[in-house]
C-alpha positions as CSV (number, residue, x, y, z in Angstrom):
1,X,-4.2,-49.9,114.9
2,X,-7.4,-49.4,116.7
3,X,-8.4,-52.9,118.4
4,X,-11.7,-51.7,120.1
5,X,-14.3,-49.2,118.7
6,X,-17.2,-47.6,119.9
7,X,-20.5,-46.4,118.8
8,X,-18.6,-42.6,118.4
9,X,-15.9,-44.4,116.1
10,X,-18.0,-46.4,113.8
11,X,-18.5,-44.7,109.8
12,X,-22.2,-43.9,109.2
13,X,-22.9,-44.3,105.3
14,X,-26.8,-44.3,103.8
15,X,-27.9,-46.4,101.1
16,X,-30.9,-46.0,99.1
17,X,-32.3,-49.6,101.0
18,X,-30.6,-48.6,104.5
19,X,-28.3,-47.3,107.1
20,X,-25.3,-48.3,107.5
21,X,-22.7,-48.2,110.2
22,X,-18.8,-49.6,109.2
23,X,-18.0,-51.2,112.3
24,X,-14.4,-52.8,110.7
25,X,-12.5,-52.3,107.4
26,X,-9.1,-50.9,107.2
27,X,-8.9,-47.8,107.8
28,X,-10.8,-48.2,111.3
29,X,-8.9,-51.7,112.3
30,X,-6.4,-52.5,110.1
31,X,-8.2,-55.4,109.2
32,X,-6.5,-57.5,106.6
33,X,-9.9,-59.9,105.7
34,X,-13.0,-59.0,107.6
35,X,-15.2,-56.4,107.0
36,X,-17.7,-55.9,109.7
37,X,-21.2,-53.6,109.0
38,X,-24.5,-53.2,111.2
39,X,-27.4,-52.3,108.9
40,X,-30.6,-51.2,109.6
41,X,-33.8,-51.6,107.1
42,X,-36.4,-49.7,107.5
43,X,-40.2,-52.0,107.2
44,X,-40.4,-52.7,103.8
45,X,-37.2,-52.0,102.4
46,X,-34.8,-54.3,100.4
47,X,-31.3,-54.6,99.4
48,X,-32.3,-56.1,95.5
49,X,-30.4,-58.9,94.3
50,X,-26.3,-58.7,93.8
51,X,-23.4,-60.3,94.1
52,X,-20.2,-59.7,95.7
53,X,-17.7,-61.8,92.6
54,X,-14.8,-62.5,95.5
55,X,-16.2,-61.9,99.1
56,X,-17.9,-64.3,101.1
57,X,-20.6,-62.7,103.5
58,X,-22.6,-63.7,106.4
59,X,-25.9,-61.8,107.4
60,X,-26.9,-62.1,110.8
61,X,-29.9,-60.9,112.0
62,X,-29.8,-58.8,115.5
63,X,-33.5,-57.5,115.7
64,X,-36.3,-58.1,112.9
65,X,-37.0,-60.4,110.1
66,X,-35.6,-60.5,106.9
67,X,-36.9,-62.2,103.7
68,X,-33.1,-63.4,102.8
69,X,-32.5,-65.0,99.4
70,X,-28.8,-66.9,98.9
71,X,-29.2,-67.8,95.0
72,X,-32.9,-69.2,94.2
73,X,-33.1,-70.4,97.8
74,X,-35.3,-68.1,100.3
75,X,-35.5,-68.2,103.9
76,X,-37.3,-65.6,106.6
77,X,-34.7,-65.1,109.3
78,X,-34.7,-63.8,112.7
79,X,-32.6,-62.5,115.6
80,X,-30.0,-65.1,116.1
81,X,-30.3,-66.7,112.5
82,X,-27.6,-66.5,109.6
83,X,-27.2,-66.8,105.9
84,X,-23.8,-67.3,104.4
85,X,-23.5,-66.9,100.9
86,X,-20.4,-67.8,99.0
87,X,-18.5,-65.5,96.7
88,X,-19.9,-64.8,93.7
89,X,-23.6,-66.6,94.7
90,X,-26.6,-63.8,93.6
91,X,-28.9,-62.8,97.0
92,X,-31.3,-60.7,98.2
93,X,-32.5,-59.0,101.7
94,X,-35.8,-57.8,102.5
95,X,-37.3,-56.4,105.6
96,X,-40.1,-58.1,105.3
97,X,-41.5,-57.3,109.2
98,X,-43.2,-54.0,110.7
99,X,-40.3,-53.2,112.5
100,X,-37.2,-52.1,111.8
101,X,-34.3,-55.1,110.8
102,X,-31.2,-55.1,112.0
103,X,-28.4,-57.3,111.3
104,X,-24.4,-57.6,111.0
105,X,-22.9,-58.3,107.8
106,X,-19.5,-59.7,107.8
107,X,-17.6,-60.1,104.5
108,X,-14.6,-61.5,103.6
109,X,-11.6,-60.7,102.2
110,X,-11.2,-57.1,102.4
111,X,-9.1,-56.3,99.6
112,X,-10.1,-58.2,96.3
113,X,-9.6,-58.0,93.1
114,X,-12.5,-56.7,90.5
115,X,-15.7,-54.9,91.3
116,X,-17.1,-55.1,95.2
117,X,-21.0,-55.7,94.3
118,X,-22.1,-56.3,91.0
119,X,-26.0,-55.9,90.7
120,X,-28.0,-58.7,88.8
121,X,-31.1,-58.1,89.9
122,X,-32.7,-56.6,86.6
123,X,-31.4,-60.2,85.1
124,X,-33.5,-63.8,85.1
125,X,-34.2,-65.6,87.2
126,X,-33.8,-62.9,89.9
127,X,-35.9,-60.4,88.7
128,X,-38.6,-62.9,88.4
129,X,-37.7,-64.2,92.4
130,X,-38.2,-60.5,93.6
131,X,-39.2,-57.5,91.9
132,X,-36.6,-55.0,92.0
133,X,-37.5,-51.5,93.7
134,X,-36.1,-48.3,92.0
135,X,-33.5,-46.9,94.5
């Protein structure tokens, strides 16, 4: 079990919306129920509305601002702010600043059962809240 990793041990993954970097899951820290990720959007970019059915997350914001939806509820967040958003609750991130946003997202637990994400943002009313971007 690795208790202490560095920026040469994190997993680098690319989404359509963002880069990510896996900073905890189980294969890099034998964690049993967090997951830890820093994610950078780039000005402009958005993560479109989904859910995750049996994780709890919390978004927060290192450098930038981000437009951050928790169900029909919208907030602009910046460094040192959170959202939490309960399992199975719909939401939404957009960089909605010039420069890049960066935040942690820590979600909880690790091993569930069902899907991870499940995407809802082609249904009402959160299409209607934000427009979905093609990825």
């Amino acid at each position: 079990m690795n208790s202490f990793i560095t920026d040469a041990e994190v997993e680098h993954g690319d989404f359509p919306w963002c880069h990510v970097e896996w900073m905890s899951n189980p294969a890099l820290t034998d964690a049993k129920h967090l997951l830890l990720v820093r994610a950078e959007f780039a000005p402009g970019q958005q993560h479109n509305f989904h859910m995750h059915p049996h994780r709890e997350e919390i978004i927060y914001v290192l450098e930038g601002e981000a437009t951050q939806w928790v169900g029909a509820k919208m907030k602009v967040l910046g460094p040192g702010m959170m959202a939490h958003i309960p399992a199975g609750t719909a939401h939404a991130t957009r960089n909605s600043g010039t420069a890049p946003l960066k935040f942690l997202a820590i979600l909880s637990p690790v091993e569930a059962e069902g899907d991870f994400t499940t995407d809802v943002y082609n249904e009402e009313p959160w299409c209607s809240l934000l427009a979905p971007v093609a990825y």
